[in-house]
N, C-alpha and C positions, 0 to 999 in steps of 0.2 A: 332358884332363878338367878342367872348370871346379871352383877352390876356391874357399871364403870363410873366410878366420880372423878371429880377434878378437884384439883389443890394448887395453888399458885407458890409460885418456889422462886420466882425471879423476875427479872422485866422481860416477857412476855415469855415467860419461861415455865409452864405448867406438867406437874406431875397428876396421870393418870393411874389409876387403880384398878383392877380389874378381877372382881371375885368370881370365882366358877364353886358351881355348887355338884354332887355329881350328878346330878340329876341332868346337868346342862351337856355332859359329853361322853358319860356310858353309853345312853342307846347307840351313838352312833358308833363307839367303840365295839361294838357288841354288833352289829349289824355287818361292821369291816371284817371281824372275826370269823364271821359267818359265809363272809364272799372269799375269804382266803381256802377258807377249806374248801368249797367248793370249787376248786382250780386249782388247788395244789396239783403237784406231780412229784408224790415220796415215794419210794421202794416199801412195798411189802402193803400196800393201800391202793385201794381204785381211783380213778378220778372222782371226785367228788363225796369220798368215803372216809376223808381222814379225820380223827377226831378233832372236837371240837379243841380238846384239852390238849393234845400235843401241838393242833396250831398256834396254841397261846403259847406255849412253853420254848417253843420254837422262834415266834414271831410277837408274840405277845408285849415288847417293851419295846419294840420300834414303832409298831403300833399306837399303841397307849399312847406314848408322847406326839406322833403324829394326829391324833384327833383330840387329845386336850390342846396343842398347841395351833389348830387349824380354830375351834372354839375361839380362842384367843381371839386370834384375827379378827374373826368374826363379828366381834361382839367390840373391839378396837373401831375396825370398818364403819361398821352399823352405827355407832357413838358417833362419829367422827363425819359422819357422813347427815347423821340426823337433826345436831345441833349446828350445820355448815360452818365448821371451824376450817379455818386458812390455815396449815402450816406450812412450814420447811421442811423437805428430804420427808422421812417417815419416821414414825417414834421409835426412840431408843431403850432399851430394856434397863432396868435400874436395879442393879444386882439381885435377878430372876433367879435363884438355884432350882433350876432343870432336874437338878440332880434326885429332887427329891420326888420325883416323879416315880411310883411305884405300881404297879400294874397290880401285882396282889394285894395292895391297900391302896385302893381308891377311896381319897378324899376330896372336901373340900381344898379350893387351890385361891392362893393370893399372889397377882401379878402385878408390879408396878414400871412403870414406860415414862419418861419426858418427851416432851415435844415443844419444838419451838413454834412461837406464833408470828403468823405475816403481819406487821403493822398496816397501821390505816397513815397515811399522810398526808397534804397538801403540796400541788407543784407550785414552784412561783410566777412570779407573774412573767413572763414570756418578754414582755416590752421591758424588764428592768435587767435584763441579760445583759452584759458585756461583751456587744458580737462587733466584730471590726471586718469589713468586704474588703479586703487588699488587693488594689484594680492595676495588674502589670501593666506596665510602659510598654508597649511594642513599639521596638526603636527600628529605623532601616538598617541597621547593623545585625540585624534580627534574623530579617527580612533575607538580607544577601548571605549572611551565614545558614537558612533553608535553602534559596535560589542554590547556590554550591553543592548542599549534599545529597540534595536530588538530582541535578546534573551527574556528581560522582556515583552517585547510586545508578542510575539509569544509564551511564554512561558505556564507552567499551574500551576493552581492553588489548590494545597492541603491541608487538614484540617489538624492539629495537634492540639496535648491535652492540650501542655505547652509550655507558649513564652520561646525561649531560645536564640534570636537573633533578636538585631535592623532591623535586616530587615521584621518580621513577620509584618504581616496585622491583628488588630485589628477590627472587629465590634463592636462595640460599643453603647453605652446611655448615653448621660449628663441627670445628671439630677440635677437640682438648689438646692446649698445646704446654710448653715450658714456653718460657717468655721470649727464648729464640726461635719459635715458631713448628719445633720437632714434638709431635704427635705422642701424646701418654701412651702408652699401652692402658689399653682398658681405658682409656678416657670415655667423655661423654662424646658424644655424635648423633645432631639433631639437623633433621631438614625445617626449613623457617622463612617467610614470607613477609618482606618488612619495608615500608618508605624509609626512600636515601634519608629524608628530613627526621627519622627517627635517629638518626645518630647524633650524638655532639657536635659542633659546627665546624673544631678541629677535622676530627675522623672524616665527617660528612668531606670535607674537600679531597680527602685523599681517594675517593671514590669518584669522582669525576675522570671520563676519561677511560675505565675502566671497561674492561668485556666482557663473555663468557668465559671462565675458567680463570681469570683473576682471580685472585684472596687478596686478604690485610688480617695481620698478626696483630688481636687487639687486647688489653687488658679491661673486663666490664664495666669495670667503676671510670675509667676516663672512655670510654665508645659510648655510654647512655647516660643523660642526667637521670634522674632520683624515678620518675615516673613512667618512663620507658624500660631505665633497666630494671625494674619492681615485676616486669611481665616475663622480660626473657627472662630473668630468674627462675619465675615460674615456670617457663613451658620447659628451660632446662633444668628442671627437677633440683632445681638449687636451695629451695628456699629454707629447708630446714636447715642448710649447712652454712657454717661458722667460716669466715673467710672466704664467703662465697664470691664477692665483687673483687677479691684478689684474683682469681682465675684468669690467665689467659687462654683464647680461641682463634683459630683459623678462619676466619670466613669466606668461602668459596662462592663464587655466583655462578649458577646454575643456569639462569632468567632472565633476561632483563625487558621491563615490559613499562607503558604508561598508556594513564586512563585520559581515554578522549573523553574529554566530559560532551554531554547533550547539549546540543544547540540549543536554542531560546528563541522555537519556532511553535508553527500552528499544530506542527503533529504534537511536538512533546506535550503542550497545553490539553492536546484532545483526550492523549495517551493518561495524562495527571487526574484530569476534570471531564470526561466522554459527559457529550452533553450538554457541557453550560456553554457554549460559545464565546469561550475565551481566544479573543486571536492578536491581540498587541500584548506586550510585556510590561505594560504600566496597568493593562486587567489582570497578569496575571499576581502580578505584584499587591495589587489591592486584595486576589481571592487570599493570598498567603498570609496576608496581613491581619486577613479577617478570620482565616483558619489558627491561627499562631493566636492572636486574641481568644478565641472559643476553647485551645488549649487551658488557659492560663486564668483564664474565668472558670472552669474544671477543676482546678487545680487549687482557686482559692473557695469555690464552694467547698468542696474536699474538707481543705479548711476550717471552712467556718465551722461544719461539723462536728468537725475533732473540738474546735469552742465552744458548741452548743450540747456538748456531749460532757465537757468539765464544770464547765458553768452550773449545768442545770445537776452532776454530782455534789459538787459542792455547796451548792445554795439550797439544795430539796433536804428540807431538818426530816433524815428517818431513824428510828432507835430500831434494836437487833436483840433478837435473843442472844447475846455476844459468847456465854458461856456453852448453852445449847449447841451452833454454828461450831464454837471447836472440836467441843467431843463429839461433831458430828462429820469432822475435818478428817477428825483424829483413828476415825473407821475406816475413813476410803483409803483403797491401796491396794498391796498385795502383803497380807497380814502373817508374819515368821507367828511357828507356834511359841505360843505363851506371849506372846508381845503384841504390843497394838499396831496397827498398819502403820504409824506415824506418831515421831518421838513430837514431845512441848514446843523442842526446839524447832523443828521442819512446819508443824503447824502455826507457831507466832511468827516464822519469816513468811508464810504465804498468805497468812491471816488478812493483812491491810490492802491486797491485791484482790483476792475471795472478795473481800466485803465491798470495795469499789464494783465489780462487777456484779455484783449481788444488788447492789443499789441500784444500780443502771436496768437492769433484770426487771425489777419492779418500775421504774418510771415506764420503761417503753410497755411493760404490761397495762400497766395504766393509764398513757397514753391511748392504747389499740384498743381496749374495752371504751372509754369513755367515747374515742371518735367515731367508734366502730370501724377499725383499719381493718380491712380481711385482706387476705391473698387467695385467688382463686387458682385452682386447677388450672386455668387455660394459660395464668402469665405465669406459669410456672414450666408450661409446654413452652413460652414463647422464649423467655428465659435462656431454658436449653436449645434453641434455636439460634439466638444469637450466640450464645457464648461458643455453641462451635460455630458458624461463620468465623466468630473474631479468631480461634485458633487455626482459624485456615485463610487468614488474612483478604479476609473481604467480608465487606457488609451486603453488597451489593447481589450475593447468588439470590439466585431463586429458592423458593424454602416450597414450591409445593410437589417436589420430588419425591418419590417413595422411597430413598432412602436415607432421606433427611427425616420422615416420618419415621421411618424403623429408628434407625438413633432415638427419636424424642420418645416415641414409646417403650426401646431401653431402658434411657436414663427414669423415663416411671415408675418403673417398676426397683427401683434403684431406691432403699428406704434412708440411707446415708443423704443421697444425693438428692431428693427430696426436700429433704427437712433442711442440708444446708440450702437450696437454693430459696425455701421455704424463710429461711430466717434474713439472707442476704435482702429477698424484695421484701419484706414486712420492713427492715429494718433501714431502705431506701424511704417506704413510705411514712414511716415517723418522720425524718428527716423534710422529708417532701412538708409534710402539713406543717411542722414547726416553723419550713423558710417563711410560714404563710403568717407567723405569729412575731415574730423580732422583728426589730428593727437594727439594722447593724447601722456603724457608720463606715462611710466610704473611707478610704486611705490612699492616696498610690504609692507605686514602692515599683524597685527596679526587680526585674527575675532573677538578679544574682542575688541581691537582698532577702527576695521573697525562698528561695530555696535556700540559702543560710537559715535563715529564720525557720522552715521546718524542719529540716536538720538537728538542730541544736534542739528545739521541741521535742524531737523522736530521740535524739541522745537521751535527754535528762526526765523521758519515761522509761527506759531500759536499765 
């Protein structure tokens, strides 16, 4: 009769045993032997006629190790499942020679497996968390830089004959010159769509005045300071090349056109807002003021988050099977013969990353069990509802269309897309019940502040 005992080998690090007797995987060996002959298909035998003896001889030792090794399992499973022990991944073999697996000497067999165990831990206390709510300043400078780019966005676009302000729009042609203006052979040559106020303030004047079919013979590095010429670089295919801001180009104008911006009337307000009855420019200014606030309030829950997400990594005391976790590291992959998936070296650089999210793993686990956090089927329908609206740039459609339906019943059937949108709300709603537990304190701070400050955050985790 097959056993499995336990033996403790580390911090929470146990080696199991696993005796087979043969009593424990003959019959079944013996029963598989029997179902092969009957289904073979050999020359010079009927269906169901071929010896028992040639089936062994034949198939007999892929067999054999497939029903003592399925035993195994079994009797692994069963243990593991009887004494409800919590591990990590699944047990490891502990130099098992397979090898000696013999079909014409069936014996007694000794398998040894480790397994790392889930610890038990405490979370802290929620109210001793280190949470800061950082409350942006909505300043009216805020305010008129939105009023603007929604006028320019909503805005139209007209031709004129002659640039006569930084703001006009350029069409354009580089075309690669020598610094007297005469065309490379083989140069580059790009059509491009640019504001006058994209150039240096120099360049910029010598564009005034100018029409269709005008150029100016210009060298890169004096036509754009550091952040404009960083893009035409780009779209002229420069960036890998050495000397690139030495080049000079032709610029031809093609276009010349400027944006009427939107007036700051009852339509554009209805056209923004359909519906709330915005018709003076000091409501609308107040709705922007209040939408720009609900951004930035967004933005620092976000936040707080990412704090209640280190906080509670760092302050929740959990211990690890540490040696376990590697050499369990040290399997995943894509495994060269004779070598392990992953050298010491590739598993102790990803080792303190694993284990951070390994930690987190278990809080929000224990989190979801204790509050009982579920995600249901239906917000997981609703989920995908929204996220396509938001990729089709409106909240606002109607979702009870039949072919918003077929999408959502798509993406259901989607086991990928499932499970992540499955871990995204689960992992809103920890979030959600924990705002219900801190206490942060308030701060305010400017939105250039506050966007340095996550920045620099998101630098020095990468």
């Amino acid at each position: 009769m097959a056993t499995v005992t336990k033996e403790n080998i580390g911090l929470l690090h146990e080696k199991l045993t696993v005796k087979l007797e043969k009593t424990d995987y003959l019959p079944s060996f013996e029963k598989k032997l029997k179902e092969y002959s009957k289904q073979a298909n050999i020359p010079g035998f009927r269906k169901g006629m071929v010896p028992k003896g040639l089936i062994k001889k034949m198939y007999g030792t892929s067999i054999f190790a497939d029903e003592v090794l399925k035993t195994v399992d079994k009797e692994l499973i069963d243990y593991l499942q009887h004494d409800k022990l919590e591990i990590f991944a699944q047990p490891l073999p502990l130099e098992n020679d397979f090898k000696d697996l013999d079909v014409n000497k069936p014996e007694d067999y000794t398998f040894q497996f480790e397994i790392g165990m889930k610890p038990t831990f405490d979370l802290p206390a929620f109210d001793t968390l280190q949470i800061t709510n950082h409350v942006v300043t909505v300043t009216d400078e805020m305010v008129d830089n939105e009023i603007k780019q929604l006028q320019n966005r909503h805005g139209n676009m007209k031709d004129v004959e002659t640039v006569d302000t930084e703001e006009n729009i350029l069409n354009v042609n580089f075309t690669e010159t020598d610094k007297d203006g005469q065309a490379i052979v083989d140069g580059i040559t790009k059509e491009n769509s640019l504001l006058v106020k994209y150039f240096t303030t120099t360049v910029r004047n010598n564009w005034m005045g100018k029409k269709v079919g005008d150029s100016e013979t210009v060298q890169l590095k004096n036509a754009f300071d550091e952040k404009e010429r960083e893009w035409i670089l780009s779209d002229l295919g420069l960036t890998e090349i050495d000397n690139a801001e030495e080049k000079y180009f032709t610029i031809t104008i093609s276009k010349i056109g400027i944006l009427e911006k939107r007036v700051l009337n009852e339509e554009f307000f209805a056209q923004l807002y359909p519906g709330q009855d915005i018709k003076t420019e000091e409501d609308f200014r107040k709705k922007l003021q209040e939408d720009i606030a609900n951004h930035w309030k967004m933005q620092s829950l976000n936040q707080q988050h990412d704090q209640l997400f280190h906080e509670l990594v760092e302050k929740t005391e959990i211990k690890f099977p540490e040696d376990f976790l590697k050499k369990w590291i040290k399997t995943q992959g894509t495994e060269k013969e004779g070598t392990p998936a992953k050298t010491d070296e590739e598993v102790a650089k990803e080792f303190p990353g694993f284990l951070q999210q390994l930690k987190w793993t278990l809080i929000s686990e224990k989190i979801t069990t204790e509050n009982e956090i579920q995600v249901q089927p239906e917000e997981i329908k609703l989920f995908a509802k929204q996220q396509l609206f938001s990729y089709m740039g409106s909240t606002h459609l109607s979702d009870d269309q039949p072919w918003v339906d077929e999408y959502v019943d798509k993406m259901m059937k989607d086991r990928k897309y499932v499970e992540d949108a499955y871990t995204q709300i689960q992992s809103r709603k920890i979030f959600e019940w924990a705002d219900t537990k801190v206490s942060p304190k308030e701060k305010k701070i400017t939105a250039e502040d506050f966007t340095k400050m996550v920045e620099a955050h998101q630098h020095s985790h990468h």
